[in-house]
C-alpha positions, 0 to 999 in steps of 0.5 A, a space after each residue: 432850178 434843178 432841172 437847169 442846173 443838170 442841164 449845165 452839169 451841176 448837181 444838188 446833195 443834201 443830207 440824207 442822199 447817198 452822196 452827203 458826206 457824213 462829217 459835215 454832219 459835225 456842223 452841227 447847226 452850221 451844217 450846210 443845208 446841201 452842196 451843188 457839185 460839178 464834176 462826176 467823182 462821188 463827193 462822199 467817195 472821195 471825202 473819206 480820203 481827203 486832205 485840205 491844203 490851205 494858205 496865202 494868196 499872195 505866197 512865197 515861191 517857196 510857199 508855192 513850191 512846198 504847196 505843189 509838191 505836197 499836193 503831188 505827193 498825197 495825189 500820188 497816194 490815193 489822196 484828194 487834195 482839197 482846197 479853195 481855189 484862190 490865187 497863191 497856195 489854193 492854186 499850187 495845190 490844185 495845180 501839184 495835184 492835177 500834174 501828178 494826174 490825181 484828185 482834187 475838189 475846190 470849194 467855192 465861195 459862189 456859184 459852182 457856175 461862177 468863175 473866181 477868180 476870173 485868173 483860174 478859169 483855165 484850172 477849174 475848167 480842168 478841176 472840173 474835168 478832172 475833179 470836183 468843184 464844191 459851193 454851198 451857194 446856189 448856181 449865179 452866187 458871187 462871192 463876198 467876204 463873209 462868203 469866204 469865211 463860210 466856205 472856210 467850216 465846209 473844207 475845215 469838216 469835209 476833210 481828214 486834216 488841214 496843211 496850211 503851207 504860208 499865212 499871215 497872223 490874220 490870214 483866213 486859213 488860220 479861221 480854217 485850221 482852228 475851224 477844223 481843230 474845233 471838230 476834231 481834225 488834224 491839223 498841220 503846218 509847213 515851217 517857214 523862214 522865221 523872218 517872214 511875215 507869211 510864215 508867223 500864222 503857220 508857227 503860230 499854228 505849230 506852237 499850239 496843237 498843230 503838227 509840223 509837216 514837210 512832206 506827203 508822207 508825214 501826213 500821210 502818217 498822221 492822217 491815213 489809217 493805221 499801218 499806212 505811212 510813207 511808202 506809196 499805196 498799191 491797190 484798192 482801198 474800197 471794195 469794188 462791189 461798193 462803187 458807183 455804178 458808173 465808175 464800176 462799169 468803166 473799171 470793167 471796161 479796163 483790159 487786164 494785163 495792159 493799158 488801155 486808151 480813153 477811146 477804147 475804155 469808152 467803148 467798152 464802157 458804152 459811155 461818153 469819153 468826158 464821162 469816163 475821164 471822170 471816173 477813171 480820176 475818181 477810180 485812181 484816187 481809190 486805187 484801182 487804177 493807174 496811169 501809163 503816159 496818154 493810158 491806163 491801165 488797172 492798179 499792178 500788185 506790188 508784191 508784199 514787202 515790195 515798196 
């Protein structure tokens, strides 16, 4: 129930609260009727600047090299790399995003309790301390088939775009991509060797309407707002009167003109360090702050013209 759920940290949102993220509306009838969330950045916060990251389980390693680093890049940028936590490229791109100290949400077949696969349960303990862990199935669910594939039209609408890294011409990525082009998203592809079979889906994807990318910067381009290409993002993307309330106190906790430790922040913020890790990873991803090594410290500004 809810009230046991709050007690292990899990959330419920559904639409019409403050947290549903307005694009899953697009379902239509598909429409999930709610989302139980673990982590403590706002989901519809952080979906308005989201891009999925999707491919095989059984990746290359240039398939995992071009998953990480993509991740990195659009981390880098204030983006939130979304993804399905599977082994392979799901794995490398929570993985690139979490290196680079970004935002990352996974979207689960099963319960948010649920560790699968039971390989990652370091890298959700960590998206979940960091992130966001997404199901549309209530705490306890496991996973089946048919589960993926549901789970597959929530990554497709939450995001701004898909980059599908590696597929096979039958891979469960390419139900994401088509899913995500049947609602009006971008989708994109990172090339391949023509002679391998884990590339065939992705320059299947390309000889349609998906766009050929091969770095953050390319879909940052396609997918951000208008002005907003390669160069890297300084400052806020959201006015700070409209945060939570939560994330607002933390950031009024920062020092101005140097950076601060997680213990000082907590202090001044009166709250929980584990609470405030959460947010100054959700106040990154927006661009009001930055990390500094071990610290952090509010977003410097660049001045203009200054890449």
């Amino acid at each position: 129930d809810l009230e046991r759920a709050a007690a292990d940290g899990v959330r419920f949102v559904c639409p019409g609260s403050a947290e549903w993220p307005t694009q899953l509306d697009d379902l239509g009838d598909a429409r999930p009727v709610g989302l139980w969330l673990r982590g403590r950045p706002n989901l519809r916060t952080w979906a308005l600047r989201s891009v999925a990251v999707v491919g095989a389980r059984a990746c290359t390693p240039y398939g995992a090299h071009m998953a990480q680093t993509l991740a990195a890049g659009l981390a880098e940028r204030g983006w939130v790399v979304v993804s399905g936590a599977a082994y392979g490229i799901d794995g490398a791109a929570h993985r690139g995003a979490l290196a680079s100290g970004g935002a990352t949400a996974a979207v689960l077949a099963c319960g948010v309790d649920t560790v699968y696969p039971r390989g990652h349960a370091g890298l959700l303990g960590r998206i979940t301390r960091q992130g966001l862990v997404i199901g549309e199935l209530p705490p306890g669910s496991h996973p089946t088939p048919s589960r993926f594939v549901l789970r597959n039209r929530v990554i497709a609408a939450l995001t701004r775009g898909t980059v599908v890294v590696e597929a096979a011409r039958r891979s469960g990525s390419l139900v994401t991509a088509r899913r995500a082009q049947q609602l009006g998203r971008l989708t994109m592809g990172v090339p391949g060797p023509a002679t391998s079979g884990l590339s065939a889906g992705v320059h299947e994807l390309l000889r349609g309407e998906a766009v050929l990318v091969t770095d953050a910067a390319e879909v940052v381009e396609l997918v951000g707002d208008m002005g907003e290409l390669a160069p890297v993002r300084h400052g806020p993307v959201l006015a700070r009167d409209l945060l939570d309330p939560a994330a607002a106190r933390v950031l009024e906790a920062l020092p101005a003109g140097r950076p601060a430790d997680v213990d000082e922040i907590s202090l001044g913020a009166g709250t929980g360090t584990d609470e405030v890790i959460g947010r100054l990873y959700e106040l990154h991803s927006l661009g009001f702050v930055e990390r500094q090594g071990d610290a952090w410290r509010l977003t410097r500004r660049r001045p203009k013209g200054e890449a």
